[in-house]
C-alpha positions in Angstrom: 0.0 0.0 0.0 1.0 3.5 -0.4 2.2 5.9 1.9 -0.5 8.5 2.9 0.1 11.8 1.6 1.0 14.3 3.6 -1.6 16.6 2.8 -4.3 14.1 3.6 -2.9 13.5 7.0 -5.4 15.4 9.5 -3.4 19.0 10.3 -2.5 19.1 14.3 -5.7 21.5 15.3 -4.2 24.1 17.8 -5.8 25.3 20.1 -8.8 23.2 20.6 -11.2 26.1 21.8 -14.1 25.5 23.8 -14.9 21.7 23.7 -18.2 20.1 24.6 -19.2 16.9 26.3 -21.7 14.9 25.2 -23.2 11.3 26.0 -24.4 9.0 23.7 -26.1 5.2 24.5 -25.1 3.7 21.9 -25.3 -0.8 21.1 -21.7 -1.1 23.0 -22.2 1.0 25.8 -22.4 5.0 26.8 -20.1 7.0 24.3 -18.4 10.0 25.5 -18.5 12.7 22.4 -16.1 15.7 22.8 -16.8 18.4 20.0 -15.0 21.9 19.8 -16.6 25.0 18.8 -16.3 24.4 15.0 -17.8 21.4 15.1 -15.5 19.1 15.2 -15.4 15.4 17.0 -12.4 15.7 19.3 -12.6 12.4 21.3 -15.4 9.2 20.8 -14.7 7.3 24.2 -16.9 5.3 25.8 -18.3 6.2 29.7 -16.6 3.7 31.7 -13.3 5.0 30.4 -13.9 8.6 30.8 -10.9 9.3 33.7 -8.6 8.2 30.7 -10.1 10.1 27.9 -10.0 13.5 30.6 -5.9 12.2 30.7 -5.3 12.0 27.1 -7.5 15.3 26.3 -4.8 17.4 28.7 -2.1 14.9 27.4 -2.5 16.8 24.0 -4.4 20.2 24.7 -3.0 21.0 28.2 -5.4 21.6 31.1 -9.0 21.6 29.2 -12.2 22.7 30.6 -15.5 20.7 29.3 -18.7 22.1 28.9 -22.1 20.1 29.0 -24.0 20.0 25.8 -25.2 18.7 22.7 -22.5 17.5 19.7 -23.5 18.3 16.3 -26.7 16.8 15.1 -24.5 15.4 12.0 -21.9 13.7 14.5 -24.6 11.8 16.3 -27.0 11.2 13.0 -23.4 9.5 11.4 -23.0 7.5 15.0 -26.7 5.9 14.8 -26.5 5.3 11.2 -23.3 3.3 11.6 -25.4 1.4 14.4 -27.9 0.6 11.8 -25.6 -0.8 9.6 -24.7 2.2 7.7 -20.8 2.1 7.9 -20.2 4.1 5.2 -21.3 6.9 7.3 -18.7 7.7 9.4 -17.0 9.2 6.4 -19.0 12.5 7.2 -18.0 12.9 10.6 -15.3 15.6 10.1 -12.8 15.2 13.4 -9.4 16.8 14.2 -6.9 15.6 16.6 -3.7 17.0 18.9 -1.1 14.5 19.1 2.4 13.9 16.9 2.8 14.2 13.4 3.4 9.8 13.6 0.0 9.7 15.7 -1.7 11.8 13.0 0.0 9.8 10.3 -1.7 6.1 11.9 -4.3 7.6 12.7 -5.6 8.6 9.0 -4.6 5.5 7.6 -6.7 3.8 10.1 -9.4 5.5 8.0 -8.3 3.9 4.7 -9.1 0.5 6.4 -12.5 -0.6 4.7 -15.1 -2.2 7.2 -15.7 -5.7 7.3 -11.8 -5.6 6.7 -9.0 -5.9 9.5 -5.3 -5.0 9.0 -2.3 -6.1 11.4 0.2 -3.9 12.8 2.7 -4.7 10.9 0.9 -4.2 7.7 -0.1 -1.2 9.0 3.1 -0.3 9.5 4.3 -1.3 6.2 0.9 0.9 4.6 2.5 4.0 6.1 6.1 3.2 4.7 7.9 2.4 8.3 7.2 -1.4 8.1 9.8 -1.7 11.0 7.6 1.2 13.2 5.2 -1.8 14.7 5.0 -1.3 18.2 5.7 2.6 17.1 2.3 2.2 15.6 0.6 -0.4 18.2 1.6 2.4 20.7 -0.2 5.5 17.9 -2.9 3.1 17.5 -3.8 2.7 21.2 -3.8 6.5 21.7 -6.5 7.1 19.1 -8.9 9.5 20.7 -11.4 9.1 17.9 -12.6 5.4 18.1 -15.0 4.1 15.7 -14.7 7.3 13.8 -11.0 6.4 13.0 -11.6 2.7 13.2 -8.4 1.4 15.4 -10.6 -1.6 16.5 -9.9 -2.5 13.1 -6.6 -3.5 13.5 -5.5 -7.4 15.0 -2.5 -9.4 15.6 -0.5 -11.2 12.4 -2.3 -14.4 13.2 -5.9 -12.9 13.1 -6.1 -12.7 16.9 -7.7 -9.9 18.5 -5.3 -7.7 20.7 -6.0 -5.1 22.7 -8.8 -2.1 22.4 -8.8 0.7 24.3 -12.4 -0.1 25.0 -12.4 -3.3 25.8 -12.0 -6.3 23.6 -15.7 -7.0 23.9 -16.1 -3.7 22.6 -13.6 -4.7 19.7 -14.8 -8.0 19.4 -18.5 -6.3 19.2 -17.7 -3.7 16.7 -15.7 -5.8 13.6 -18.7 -8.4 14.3 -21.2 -5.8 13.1 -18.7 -4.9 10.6 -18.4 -8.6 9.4 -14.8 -9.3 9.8 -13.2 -12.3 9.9 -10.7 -12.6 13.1 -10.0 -15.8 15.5 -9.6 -16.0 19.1 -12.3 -16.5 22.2 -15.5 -15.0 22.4 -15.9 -12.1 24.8 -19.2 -11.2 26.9 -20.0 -7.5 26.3 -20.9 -6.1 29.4 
């Protein structure tokens, strides 16, 4: 696969501005949605993970102050539709990250990952041109703060397995069985 182009790879988003928290049931559980003023989906975490996502938010903004309220009708409309079955729909959810120019760089390949389709770190790796970056992008990969949106549950071990989710992997094993993508490994109780 090709390197991404730099100018596709999502620009670093300084300062983050006012940011809004949101709450969202959704099939796998409360998700947390974080939105700035323009609109933007900052973090998708879900609820029983929320003293992490408040970490990594003042990891890459600095000391951030969340405000109560709605996130974009759009944002939510794209989440249920991808519920439904609609996958495709994620696509319209326009998001912005902090983080490194590597983080940024594995993150929007993660969005060139197709669902129903799942990619192993080291071909993941490889898709960004530093095949020998693995646990470099294991490491970019498990600080996504978009999940779902930017679709790291998408990525598994070499032998098919599936390997850690920042969510849980029921969570993971939940959301590339809606997907319908093939992985191996034990079956996981939700919740």
């Amino acid at each position: 696969m090709q390197k991404p182009q730099p100018d596709l790879v999502t620009p670093p988003a300084w300062p983050p501005g006012r940011l809004t928290l949101d709450r969202m049931i959704t099939p796998v559980g409360q998700a947390i949605l974080v939105t700035d003023d323009q609109g933007r989906l900052r973090v998708l975490d879900f609820g029983d993970y929320e003293d992490r996502m408040v970490r990594l938010l003042t990891r890459a903004y600095g000391p951030v102050s969340l405000a109560t309220g709605t996130a974009p009708s759009d944002i939510r409309q794209a989440l249920e539709a991808y519920f439904a079955g609609e996958f495709s729909s994620l696509a319209g959810i326009c998001w912005a990250t902090g983080g490194t120019d590597f983080q940024r760089t594995v993150w929007q390949a993660l969005t060139t990952i197709p669902p129903g389709e799942t990619l192993s770190y080291g071909a993941l790796a490889a898709r960004i041109g530093r095949p020998k970056a693995v646990r470099a992008v294991g490491l970019a990969n498990g600080a996504n703060p978009v999940a779902i949106v930017v679709p790291c549950h998408r990525v598994i071990g070499s032998d098919g397995a599936l390997t850690g989710y920042g969510g849980g992997l029921p969570r993971k094993q939940w959301l590339l069985t809606h997907e319908g993508a093939a992985f191996s490994g034990g079956q996981a109780s939700l919740f």
